[in-house]
C-alpha positions in Angstrom: -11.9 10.7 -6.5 -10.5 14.3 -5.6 -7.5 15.9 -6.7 -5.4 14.6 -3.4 -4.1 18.4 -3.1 -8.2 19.0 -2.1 -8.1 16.2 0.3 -8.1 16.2 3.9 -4.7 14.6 5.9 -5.9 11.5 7.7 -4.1 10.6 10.8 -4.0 7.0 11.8 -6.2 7.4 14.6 -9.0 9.2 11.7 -8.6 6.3 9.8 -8.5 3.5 12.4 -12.3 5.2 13.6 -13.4 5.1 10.4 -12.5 1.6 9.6 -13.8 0.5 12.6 -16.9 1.7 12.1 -17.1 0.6 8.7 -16.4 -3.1 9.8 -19.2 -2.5 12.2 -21.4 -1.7 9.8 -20.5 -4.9 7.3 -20.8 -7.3 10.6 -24.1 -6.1 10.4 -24.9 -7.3 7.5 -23.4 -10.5 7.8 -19.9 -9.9 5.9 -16.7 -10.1 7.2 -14.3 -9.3 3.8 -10.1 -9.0 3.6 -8.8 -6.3 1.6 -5.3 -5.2 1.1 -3.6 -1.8 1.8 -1.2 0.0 -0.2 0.7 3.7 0.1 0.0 5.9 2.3 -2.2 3.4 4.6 0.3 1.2 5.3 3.1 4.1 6.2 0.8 5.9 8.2 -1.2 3.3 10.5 1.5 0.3 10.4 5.3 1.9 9.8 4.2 5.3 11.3 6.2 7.0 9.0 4.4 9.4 8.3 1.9 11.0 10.5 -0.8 11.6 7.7 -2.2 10.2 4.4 -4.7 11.5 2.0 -6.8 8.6 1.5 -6.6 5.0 2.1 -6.2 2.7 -1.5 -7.6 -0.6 -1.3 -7.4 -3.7 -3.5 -9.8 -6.8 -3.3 -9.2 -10.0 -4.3 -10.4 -9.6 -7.8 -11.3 -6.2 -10.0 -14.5 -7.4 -11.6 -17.4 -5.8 -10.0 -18.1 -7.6 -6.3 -20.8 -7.3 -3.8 -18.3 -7.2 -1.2 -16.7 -4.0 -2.6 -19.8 -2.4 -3.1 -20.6 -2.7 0.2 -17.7 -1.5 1.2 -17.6 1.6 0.0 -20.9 2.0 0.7 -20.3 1.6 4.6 -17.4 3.7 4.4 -19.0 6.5 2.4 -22.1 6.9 5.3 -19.6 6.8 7.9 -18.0 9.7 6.7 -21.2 11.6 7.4 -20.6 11.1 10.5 -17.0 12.5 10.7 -16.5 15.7 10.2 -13.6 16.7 8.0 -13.1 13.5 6.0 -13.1 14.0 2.5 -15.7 11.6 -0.4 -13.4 8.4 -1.0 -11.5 8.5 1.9 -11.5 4.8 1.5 -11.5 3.7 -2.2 -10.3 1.1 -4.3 -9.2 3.4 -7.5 -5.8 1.8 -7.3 -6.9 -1.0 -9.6 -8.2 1.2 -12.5 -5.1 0.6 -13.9 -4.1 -3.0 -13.1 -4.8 -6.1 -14.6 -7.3 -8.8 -13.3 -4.1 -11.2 -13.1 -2.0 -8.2 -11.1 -4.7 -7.5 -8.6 -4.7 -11.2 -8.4 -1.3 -11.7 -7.2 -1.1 -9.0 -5.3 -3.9 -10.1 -3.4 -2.6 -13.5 -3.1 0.6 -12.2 -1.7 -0.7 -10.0 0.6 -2.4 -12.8 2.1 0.9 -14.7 2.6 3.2 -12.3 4.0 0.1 -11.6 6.8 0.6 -8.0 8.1 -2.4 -7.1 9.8 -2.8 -3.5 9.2 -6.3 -3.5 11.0 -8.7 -6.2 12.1 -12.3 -6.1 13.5 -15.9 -8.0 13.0 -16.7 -7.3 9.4 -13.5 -6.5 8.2 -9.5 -6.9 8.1 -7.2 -5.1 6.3 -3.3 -6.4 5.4 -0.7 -4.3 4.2 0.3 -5.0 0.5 3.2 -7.4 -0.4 6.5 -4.8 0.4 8.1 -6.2 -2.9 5.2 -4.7 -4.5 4.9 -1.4 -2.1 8.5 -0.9 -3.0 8.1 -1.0 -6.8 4.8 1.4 -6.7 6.7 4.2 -5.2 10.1 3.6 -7.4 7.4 3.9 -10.6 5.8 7.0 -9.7 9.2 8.8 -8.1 10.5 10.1 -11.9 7.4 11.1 -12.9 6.1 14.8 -12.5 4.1 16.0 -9.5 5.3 12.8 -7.7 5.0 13.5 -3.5 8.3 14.3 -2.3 7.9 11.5 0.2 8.0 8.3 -2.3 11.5 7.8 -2.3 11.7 8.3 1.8 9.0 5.7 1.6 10.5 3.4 -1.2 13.7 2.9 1.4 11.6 2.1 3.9 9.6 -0.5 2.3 13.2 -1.6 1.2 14.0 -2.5 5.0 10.9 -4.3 5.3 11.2 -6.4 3.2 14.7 -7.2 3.5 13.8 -7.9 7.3 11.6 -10.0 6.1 13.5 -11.8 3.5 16.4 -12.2 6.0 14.5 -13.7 8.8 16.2 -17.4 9.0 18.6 -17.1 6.2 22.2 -15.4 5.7 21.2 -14.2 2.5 22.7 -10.7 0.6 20.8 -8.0 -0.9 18.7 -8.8 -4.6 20.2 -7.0 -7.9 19.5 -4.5 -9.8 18.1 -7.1 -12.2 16.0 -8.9 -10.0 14.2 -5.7 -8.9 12.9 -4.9 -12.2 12.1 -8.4 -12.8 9.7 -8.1 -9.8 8.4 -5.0 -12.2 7.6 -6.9 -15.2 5.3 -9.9 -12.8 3.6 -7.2 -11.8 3.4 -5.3 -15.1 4.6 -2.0 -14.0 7.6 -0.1 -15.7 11.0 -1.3 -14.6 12.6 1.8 -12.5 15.2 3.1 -14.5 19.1 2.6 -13.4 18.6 6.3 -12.3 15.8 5.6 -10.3 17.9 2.6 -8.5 21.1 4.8 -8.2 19.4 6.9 -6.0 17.7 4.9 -3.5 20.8 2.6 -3.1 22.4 5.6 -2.4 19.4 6.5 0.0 19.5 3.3 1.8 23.1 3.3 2.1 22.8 6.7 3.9 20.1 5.8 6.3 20.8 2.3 7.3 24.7 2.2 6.6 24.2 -0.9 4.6 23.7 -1.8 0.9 19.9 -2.6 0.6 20.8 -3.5 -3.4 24.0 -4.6 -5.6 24.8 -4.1 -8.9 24.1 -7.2 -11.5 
């Protein structure tokens, strides 16, 4: 994949033509998989966050090597031919280099039962990734060096979401401290750091007037 400071901005509307003709391209050949978003995608063409993404992540239900991936990418990579400006991988699934076969599980699995429809057509739907695990993704990379200056506007975001979603039916009050980086350690990423956590209470606090974690 290229260095994402080579890569062209995709607006939603870029990537909602190219997805659609990519579906198109898998009906045709009889396939009709569900992958799962996560990042930029999901900010870009479902929040509309942000106006612009530099590629869109995907995960499928497993990481071992699958026809239906293959395919994908495939599709996606002659479609770009076809649309000038889009950069190679504009639609990849490097995300899971670095997970395990039982993280890319669950995350998958989870997608699938929190149902956000990010895009849907013959030959292909796309769902937006679990926002626990959204959350956690952006809190991880934050700290580190050359991290976009965006992930922590997007970390409180997906914060609201998922609270939202949490909420719906129930009277129930924001998770701890401790029960976000337990969420970490299912999904075998680094626990953010009571640093990391100080500021996007604080963050939260200042954009929705509400405490979106509590201490313990």
């Amino acid at each position: 994949m290229q260095d994402v400071g080579t890569m062209e901005q995709l607006s939603a509307d870029v990537i909602r033509r190219g997805l659609v003709a990519t579906a198109a391209a898998l009906h045709a050949q009889g396939r009709n998989p569900s992958i799962v978003v996560v990042g930029g995608a999901i900010s870009t063409m479902y929040l509309h966050s942000r106006p612009q993404t530099h590629d869109v992540d995907f995960m499928y239900e497993t990481k071992a090597r699958n026809e239906d991936v293959t395919r994908i990418v495939a599709a996606s990579e002659r479609v770009r031919h076809r649309m000038p400006g889009v950069s190679p991988g504009w639609l990849n699934n490097h995300t899971t280099v670095y997970m395990t076969e039982d993280t890319v599980r669950l995350v998958y699995a989870e997608a699938m039962e929190q149902d956000i429809v990010v895009f849907r057509a013959p030959g292909l739907t796309v769902y937006a990734a679990p926002w626990r695990y959204a959350l956690l993704c952006k809190l991880d990379r934050w700290p580190k060096h050359g991290s976009p200056p965006y992930d922590m506007k997007d970390a409180v975001r997906y914060r609201l979401e998922q609270l939202n979603k949490i909420r719906i039916g129930a009277d129930m009050d924001p998770p701890t401290e401790s029960v976000l980086k337990s969420w970490a350690a299912e999904y075998k990423l680094e626990p953010p750091s009571d640093r990391v956590l100080k500021v996007l209470k604080a963050r939260y606090r200042k954009k929705y007037r509400t405490d979106g974690i509590i201490e313990g």
